[in-house]
C-alpha positions as CSV (number, residue, x, y, z in Angstrom):
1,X,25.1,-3.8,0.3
2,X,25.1,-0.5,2.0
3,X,22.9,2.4,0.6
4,X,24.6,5.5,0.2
5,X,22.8,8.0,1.1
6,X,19.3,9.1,3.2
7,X,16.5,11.5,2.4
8,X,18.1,14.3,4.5
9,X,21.5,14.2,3.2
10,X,22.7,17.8,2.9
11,X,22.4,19.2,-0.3
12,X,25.8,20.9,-0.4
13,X,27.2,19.1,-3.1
14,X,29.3,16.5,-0.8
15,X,28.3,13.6,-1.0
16,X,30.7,11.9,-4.4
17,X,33.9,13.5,-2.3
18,X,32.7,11.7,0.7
19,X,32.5,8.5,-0.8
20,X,36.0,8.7,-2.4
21,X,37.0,9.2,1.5
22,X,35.4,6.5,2.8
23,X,35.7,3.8,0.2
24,X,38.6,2.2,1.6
25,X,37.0,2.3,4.9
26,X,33.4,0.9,4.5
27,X,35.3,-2.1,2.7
28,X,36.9,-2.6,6.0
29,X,33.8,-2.6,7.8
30,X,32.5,-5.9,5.9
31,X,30.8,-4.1,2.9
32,X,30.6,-5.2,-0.6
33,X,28.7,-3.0,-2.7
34,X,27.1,0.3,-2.7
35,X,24.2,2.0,-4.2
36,X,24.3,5.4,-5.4
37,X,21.1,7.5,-5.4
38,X,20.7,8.9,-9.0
39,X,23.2,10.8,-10.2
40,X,21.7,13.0,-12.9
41,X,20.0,16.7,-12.9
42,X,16.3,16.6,-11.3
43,X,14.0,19.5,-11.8
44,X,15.0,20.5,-8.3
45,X,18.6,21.3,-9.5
46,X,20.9,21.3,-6.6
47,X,18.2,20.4,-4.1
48,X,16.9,17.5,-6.2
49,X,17.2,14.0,-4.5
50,X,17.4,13.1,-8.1
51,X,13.7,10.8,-8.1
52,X,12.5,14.2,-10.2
53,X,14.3,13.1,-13.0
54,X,15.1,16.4,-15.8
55,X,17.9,15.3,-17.8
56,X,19.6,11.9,-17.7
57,X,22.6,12.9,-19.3
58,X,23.9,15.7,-17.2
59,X,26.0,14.3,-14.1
60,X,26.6,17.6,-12.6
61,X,28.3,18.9,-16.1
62,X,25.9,21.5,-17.0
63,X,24.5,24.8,-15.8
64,X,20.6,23.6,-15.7
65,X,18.0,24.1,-13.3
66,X,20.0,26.6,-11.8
67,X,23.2,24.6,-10.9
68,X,26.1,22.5,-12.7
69,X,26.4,20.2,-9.7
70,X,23.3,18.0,-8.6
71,X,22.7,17.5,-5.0
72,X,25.8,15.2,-4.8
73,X,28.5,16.7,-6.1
74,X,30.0,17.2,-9.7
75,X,30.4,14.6,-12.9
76,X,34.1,14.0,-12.2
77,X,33.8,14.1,-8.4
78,X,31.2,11.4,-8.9
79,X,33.8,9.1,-12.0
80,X,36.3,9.8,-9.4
81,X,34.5,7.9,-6.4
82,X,33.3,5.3,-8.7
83,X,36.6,4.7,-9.6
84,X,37.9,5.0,-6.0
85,X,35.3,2.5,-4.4
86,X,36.0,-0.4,-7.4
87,X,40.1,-0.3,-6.5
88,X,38.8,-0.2,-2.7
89,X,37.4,-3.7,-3.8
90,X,33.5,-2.5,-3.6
91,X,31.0,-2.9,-6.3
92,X,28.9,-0.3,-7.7
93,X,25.2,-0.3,-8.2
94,X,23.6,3.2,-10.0
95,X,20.2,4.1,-9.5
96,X,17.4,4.1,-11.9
97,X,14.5,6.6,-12.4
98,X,13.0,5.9,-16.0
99,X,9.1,6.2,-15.2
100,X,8.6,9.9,-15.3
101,X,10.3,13.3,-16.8
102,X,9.7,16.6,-14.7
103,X,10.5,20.2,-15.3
104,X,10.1,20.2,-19.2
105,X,11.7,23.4,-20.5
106,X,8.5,24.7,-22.6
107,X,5.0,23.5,-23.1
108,X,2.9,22.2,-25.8
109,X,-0.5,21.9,-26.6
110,X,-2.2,18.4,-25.2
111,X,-5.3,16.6,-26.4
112,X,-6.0,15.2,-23.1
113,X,-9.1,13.3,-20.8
114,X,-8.9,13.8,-17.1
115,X,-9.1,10.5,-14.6
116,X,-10.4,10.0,-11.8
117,X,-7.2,9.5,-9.2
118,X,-9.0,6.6,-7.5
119,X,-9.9,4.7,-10.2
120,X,-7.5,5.9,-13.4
121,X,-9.2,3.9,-15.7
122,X,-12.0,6.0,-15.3
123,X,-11.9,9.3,-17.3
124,X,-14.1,11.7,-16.3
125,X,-14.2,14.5,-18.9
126,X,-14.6,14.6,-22.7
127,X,-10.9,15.4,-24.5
128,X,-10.0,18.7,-24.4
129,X,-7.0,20.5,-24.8
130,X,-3.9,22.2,-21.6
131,X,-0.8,23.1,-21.8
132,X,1.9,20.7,-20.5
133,X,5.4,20.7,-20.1
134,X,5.9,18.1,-21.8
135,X,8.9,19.1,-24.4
136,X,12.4,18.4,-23.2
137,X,15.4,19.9,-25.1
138,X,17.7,20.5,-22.7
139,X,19.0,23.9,-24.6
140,X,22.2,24.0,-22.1
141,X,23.3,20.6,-23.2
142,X,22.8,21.8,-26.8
143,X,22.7,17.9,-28.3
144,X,25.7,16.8,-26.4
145,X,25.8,13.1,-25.6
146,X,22.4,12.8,-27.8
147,X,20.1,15.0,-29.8
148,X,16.7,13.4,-28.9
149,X,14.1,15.1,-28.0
150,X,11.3,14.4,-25.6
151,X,7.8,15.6,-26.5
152,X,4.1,14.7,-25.7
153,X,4.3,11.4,-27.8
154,X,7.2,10.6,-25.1
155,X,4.6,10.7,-22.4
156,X,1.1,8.9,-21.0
157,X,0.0,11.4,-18.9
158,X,0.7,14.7,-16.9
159,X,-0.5,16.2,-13.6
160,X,-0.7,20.0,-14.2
161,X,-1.9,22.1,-17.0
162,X,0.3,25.4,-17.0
163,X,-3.2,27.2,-19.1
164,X,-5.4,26.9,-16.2
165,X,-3.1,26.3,-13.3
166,X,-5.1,22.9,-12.7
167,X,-3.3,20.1,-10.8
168,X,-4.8,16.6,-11.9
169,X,-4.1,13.7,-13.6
170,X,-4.5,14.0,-17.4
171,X,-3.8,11.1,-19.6
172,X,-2.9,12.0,-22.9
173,X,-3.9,11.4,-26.3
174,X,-0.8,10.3,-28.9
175,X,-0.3,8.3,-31.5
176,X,0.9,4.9,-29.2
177,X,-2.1,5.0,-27.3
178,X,-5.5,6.5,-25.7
179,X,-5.2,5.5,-22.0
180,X,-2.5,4.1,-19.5
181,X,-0.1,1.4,-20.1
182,X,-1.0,-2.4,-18.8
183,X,1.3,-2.6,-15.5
184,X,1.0,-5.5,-13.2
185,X,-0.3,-3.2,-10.6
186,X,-3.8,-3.0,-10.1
187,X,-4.0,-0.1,-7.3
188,X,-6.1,2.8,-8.4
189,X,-7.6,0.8,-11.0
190,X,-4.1,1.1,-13.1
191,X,-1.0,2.6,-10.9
192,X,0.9,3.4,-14.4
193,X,0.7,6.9,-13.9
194,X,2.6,8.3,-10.7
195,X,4.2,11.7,-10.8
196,X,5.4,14.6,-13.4
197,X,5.5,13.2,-17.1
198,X,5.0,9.6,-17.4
199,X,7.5,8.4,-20.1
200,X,5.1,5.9,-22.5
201,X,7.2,3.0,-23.2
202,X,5.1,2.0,-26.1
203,X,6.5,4.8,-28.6
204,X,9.5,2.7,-30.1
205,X,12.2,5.9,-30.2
206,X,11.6,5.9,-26.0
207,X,12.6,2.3,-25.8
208,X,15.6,3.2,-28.5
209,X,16.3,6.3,-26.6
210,X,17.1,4.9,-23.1
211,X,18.8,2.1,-24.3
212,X,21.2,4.5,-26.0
213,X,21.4,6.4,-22.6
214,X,22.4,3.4,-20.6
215,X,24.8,2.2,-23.1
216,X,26.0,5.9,-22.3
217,X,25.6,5.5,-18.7
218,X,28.2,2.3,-18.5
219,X,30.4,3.8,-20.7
220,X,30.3,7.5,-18.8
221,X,30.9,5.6,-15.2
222,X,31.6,1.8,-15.5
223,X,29.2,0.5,-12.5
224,X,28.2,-3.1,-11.9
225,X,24.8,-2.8,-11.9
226,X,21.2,-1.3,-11.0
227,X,18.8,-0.3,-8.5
228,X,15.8,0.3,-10.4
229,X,12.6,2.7,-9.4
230,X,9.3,2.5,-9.3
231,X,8.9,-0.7,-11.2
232,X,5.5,-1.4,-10.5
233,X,4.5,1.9,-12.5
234,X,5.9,0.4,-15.8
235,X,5.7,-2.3,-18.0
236,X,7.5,-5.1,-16.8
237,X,8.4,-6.0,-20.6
238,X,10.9,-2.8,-20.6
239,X,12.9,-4.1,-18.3
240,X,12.9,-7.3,-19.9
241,X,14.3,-5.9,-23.0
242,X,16.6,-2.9,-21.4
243,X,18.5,-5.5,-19.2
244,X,18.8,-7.8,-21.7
245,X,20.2,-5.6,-24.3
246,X,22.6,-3.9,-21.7
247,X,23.7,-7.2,-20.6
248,X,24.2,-8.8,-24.0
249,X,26.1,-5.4,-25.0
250,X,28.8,-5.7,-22.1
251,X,28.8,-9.3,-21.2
252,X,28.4,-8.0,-17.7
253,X,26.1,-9.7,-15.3
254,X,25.3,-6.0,-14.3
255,X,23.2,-7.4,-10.9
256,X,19.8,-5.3,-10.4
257,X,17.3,-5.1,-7.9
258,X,13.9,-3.6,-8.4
259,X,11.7,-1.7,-6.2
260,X,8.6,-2.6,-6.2
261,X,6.6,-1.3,-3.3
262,X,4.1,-4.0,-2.0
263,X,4.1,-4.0,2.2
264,X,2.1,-7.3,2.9
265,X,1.7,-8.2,-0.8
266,X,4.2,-11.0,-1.6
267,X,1.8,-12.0,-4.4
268,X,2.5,-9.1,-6.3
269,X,6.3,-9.9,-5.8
270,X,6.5,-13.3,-6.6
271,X,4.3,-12.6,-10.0
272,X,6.9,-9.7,-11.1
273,X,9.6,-11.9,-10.9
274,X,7.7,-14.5,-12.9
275,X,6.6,-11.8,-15.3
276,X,10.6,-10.9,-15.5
277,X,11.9,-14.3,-15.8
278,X,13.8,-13.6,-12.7
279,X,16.0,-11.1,-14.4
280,X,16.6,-9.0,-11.1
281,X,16.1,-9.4,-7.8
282,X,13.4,-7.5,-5.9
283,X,13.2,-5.1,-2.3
284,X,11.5,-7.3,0.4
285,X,8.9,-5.0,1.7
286,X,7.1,-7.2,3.2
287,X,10.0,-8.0,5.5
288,X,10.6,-4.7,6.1
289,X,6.7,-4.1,6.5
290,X,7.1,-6.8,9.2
291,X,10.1,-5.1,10.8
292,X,8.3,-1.9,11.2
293,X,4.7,-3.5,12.4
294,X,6.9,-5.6,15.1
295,X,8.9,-2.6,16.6
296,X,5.6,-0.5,17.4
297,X,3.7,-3.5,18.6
298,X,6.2,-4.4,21.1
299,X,5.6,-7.3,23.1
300,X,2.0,-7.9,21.3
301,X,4.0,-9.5,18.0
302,X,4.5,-12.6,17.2
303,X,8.1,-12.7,16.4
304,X,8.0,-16.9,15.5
305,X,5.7,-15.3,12.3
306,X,8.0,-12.8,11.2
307,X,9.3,-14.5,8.1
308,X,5.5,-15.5,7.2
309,X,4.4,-13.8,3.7
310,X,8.2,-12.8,3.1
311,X,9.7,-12.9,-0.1
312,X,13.0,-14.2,1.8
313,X,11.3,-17.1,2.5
314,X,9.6,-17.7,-0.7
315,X,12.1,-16.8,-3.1
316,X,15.6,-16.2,-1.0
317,X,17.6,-16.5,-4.2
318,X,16.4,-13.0,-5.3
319,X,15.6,-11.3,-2.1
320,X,17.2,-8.3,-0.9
321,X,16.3,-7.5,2.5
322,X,16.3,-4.2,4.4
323,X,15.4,-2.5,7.3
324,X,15.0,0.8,6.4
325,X,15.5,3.2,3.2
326,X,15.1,6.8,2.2
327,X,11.2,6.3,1.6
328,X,10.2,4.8,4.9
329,X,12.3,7.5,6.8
330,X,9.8,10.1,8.8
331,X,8.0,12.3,6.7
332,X,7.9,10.4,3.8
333,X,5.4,9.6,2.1
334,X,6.0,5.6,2.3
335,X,6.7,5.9,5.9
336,X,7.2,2.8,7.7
337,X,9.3,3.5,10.4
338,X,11.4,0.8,12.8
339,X,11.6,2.0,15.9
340,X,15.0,2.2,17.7
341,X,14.9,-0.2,20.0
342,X,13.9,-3.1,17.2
343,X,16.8,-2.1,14.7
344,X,19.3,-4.4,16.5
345,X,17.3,-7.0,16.0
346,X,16.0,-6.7,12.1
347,X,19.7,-6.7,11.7
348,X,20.2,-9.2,13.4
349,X,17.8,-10.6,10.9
350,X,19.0,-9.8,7.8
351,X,22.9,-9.9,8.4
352,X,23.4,-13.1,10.5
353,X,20.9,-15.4,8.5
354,X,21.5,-17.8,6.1
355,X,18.8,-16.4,3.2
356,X,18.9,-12.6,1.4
357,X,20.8,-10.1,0.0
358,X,20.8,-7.5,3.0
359,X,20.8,-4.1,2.4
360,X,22.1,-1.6,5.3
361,X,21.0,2.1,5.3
362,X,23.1,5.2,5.2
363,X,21.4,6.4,8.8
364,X,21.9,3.6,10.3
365,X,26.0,4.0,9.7
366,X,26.2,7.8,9.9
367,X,22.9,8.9,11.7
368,X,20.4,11.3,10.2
369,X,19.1,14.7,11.2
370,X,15.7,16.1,9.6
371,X,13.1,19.1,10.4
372,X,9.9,18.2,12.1
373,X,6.9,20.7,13.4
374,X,6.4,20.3,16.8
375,X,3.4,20.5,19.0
376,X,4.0,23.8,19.4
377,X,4.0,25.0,15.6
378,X,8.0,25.6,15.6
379,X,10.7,23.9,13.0
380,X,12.5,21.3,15.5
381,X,16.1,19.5,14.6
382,X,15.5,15.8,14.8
383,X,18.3,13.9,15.4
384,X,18.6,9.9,15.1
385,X,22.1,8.3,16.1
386,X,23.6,5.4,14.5
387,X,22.7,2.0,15.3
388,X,25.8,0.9,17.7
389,X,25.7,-2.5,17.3
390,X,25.9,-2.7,13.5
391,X,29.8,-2.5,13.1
392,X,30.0,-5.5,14.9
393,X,27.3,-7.0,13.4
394,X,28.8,-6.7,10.4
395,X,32.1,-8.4,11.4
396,X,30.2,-11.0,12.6
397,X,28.6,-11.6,9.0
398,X,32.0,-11.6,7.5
399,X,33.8,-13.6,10.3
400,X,31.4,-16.0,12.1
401,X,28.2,-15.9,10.1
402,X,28.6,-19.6,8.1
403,X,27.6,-23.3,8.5
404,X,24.2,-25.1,8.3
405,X,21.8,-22.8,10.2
406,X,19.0,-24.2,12.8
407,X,15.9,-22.4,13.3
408,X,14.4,-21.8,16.9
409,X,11.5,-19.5,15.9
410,X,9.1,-21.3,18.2
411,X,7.9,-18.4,20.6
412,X,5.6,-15.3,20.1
413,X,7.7,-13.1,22.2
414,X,11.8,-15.1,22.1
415,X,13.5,-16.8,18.8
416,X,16.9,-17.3,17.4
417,X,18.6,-19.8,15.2
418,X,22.6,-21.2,15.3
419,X,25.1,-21.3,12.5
420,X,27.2,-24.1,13.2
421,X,30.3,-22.7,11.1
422,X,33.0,-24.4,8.5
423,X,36.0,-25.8,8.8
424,X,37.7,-23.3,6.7
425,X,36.5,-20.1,8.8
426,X,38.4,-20.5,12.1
427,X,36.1,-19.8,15.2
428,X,32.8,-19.9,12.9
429,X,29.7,-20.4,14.1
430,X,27.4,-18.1,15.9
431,X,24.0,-18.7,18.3
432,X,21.1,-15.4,18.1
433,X,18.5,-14.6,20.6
434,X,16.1,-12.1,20.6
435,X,13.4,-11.4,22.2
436,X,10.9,-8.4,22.1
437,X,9.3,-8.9,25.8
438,X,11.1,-10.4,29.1
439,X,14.3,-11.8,29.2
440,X,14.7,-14.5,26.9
441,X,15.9,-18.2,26.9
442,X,16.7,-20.5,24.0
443,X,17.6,-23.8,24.2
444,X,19.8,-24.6,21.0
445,X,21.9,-27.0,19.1
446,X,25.2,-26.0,18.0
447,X,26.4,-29.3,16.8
448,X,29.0,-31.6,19.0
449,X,31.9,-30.0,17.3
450,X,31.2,-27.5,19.9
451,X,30.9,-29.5,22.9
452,X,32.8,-28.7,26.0
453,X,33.6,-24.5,24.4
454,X,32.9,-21.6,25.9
455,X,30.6,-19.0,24.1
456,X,30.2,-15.1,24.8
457,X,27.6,-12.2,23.8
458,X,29.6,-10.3,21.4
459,X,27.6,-7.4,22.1
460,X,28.3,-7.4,25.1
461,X,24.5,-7.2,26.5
462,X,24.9,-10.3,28.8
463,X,28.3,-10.7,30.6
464,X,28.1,-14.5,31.5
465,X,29.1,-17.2,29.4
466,X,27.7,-20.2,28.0
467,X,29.2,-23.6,28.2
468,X,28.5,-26.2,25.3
469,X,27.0,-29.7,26.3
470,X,28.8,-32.9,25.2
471,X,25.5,-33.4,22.9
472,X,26.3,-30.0,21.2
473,X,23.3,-28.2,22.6
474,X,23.2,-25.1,25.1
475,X,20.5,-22.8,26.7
476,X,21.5,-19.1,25.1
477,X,19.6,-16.0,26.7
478,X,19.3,-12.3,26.3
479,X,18.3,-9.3,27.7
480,X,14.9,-8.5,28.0
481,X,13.6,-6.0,24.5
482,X,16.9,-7.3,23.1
483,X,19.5,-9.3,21.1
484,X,22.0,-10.9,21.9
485,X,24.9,-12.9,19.8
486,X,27.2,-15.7,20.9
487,X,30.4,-16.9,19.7
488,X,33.3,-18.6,20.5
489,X,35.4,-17.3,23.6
């Protein structure tokens, strides 16, 4: 899977008429599917990312917010790359952002009770009554697509009141409910409420709503499935009954991933995906926690722990695994960085292993370039390059990447693993090194189908080659702070 697009993607509209141009070619370089960042109007307009959600049903079709197009492009520029990347032969996964509502186009009055932010089930004021934006009518769209209309019995809670010019979190007062919803998430005492206006899943005509929306949604564009948001902020019994109705309505597998956002918390994982009846997959964050946590520790991690507490090793059948995404890019606010040097190798990790669903990241295939304050008070262009190695990589996944897979992960600071291929892939079979301190050395078995055959680093970081015993078994190495892969010369 390859996401399609960063956090610092230029917002001039682009992006739908770059896919359409690349399609043909990112199937080439060993992709299957893409995911899309949300497609409809946030309250930022043409700036928005599209995680402020404003209208769900405007694709870049109506002047709102102060643009037709969103950040990405137009409706029919995006059906058009949608359409493009299917014939290319790539899959199509739309993203998801049901947990809040922002930039409501008038306000209402709010019976309310303000939380404490560390603890939200602890209110600390009496009700009383602000002035929310909290009604969504969408007058530009004038009932086209649907007439509904959101309003404060739509929503749990709100973070500003427009009377007194307070920022806080409110939870309202309507008729489903006096407090937050029961989420799995216990951070903050209850982590249902997050940003803008939190849509409250318990009002029946909000359940009916969305489902009409995504029946819309499929219709509109057509995808094959779903990267969902946020899903630790909402009740995992939604999900439960918006996939299944989709699903039953198309008799489309419609394959989804969640995020849910738990770094060293595989418990949290493994009891969503109980709580869903393993209806999606999930994110591996902890992986990707590990990834980040090993490439600023340098030679000081254990790399023969790195799959410890990882959902890829607990529950592979539903693990997506990435290195990086928008959210841990610099600057965010779930920053978790992996440094440069380390990216080869997490790859290495998630592309050439046996176990996951990896995910690769826009940057990491085009590059990225953001804004950062320097020492000196002054706006400076950051720039981060692609990651070289990953075109090959990639190849390597599609070409050589098959067979019964042994596990060397045996030393803090050197490990690597063989695939020992399959008859019906010609050449198959690959040995992986890394290591994250000296020089490195791995005694491996390849299996005796290989005995006698010469093997190369297709990356070219060590020049020799490696002869195969009789018994099948050979001593790989790589560089020192590096990864090295070997295959058949």
């Amino acid at each position: 899977m390859l996401q399609y697009f960063e956090w610092y993607y230029p917002a001039d509209g682009s992006l739908w008429k770059k896919l359409a141009n690349d399609a043909k070619v990112l199937k080439e370089k060993g992709f299957d599917t893409l995911w899309l960042p949300p497609a409809h109007k946030g309250m930022a307009g043409a700036d928005a990312i599209g995680y402020d959600s404003y209208d769900l049903y405007d694709l870049g079709e109506f002047d709102q917010k102060g643009s037709i197009r969103t950040k990405y492009g137009t409706k029919e520029e995006l059906i058009h790359a949608v359409k493009t990347a299917q014939a290319a032969g790539l899959k199509v996964y739309v993203d998801i952002v049901l947990n809040h509502l922002g930039g409501g186009d008038e306000t209402e009055n709010v019976t309310v009770r303000k939380v404490n932010p560390d603890n939200r089930n602890e209110f600390i004021s009496e009700p009383f009554e602000i002035e929310a934006f909290t009604k969504f009518n969408y007058p530009a769209r004038g009932g086209k697509y649907s007439k509904f209309e959101w309003d404060f019995q739509c929503f749990s809670g709100v973070d500003y009141d427009h009377r007194s010019g307070e920022t806080a979190i409110y939870s309202i007062q309507n008729q489903y409910g006096d407090g937050w919803e029961k989420v799995l998430d216990k951070e903050n005492g209850n982590y249902d409420y997050l940003m803008l206006s939190d849509i409250d899943f318990r009002n029946p005509a909000v359940r009916q709503e969305l489902k009409n929306w995504g029946e819309w949604f499929h219709e509109t564009l057509g995808f094959d499935g779903f990267r969902l948001d946020a899903i630790k902020h909402m009740p995992a019994d939604f999900y439960n009954e918006w996939l299944d109705h989709l699903r039953g309505k198309f008799q489309k597998e419609l394959f989804t991933v969640g995020e849910y956002w738990a770094p060293y918390d595989l418990g949290s994982l493994l009891k969503y995906a109980e709580t869903t009846g393993n209806r999606m997959s999930l994110f591996d964050t902890c992986l990707q926690a590990n990834f980040s946590k090993a490439s600023q520790s340098g030679s000081n991690y254990n790399l023969a722990a790195i799959f410890e507490d990882t959902l890829v090793k607990n529950r592979p059948e539903i693990a997506v695994t990435f290195v990086e995404n928008h959210d841990t890019q610099p600057l965010q606010s779930l920053e978790q960085v992996v440094e440069p040097w380390f990216r080869a190798h997490a790859y290495a990790m998630i592309l050439l292993r046996d176990a996951g669903y990896p995910c690769v990241f826009y940057a990491d295939v085009y590059g990225s370039e953001y804004t950062d304050k320097g020492q000196d008070g002054q706006d400076h262009q950051v720039t981060i390059g692609s990651l070289p190695q990953l075109e090959t990589m990639l190849q390597l996944r599609k070409q050589k990447a098959y067979g019964q897979q042994r596990d060397y992960l045996d030393h803090p600071n050197c490990i690597g693993w063989t695939r020992a291929g399959v008859e019906d892939r010609e050449n198959s079979g690959l040995a992986v090194v890394l290591s994250n301190g000296e020089q490195g050395f791995k005694r491996m078995e390849m299996g005796t189908q290989f005995a006698g055959k010469q093997m190369i680093d297709a990356l070219g970081h060590v020049q020799q080659e490696v002869t195969v015993a009789e018994d099948g078994w050979a001593e790989f190495i790589c560089e020192a702070g590096s990864v090295s892969v070997w295959i058949l010369a």
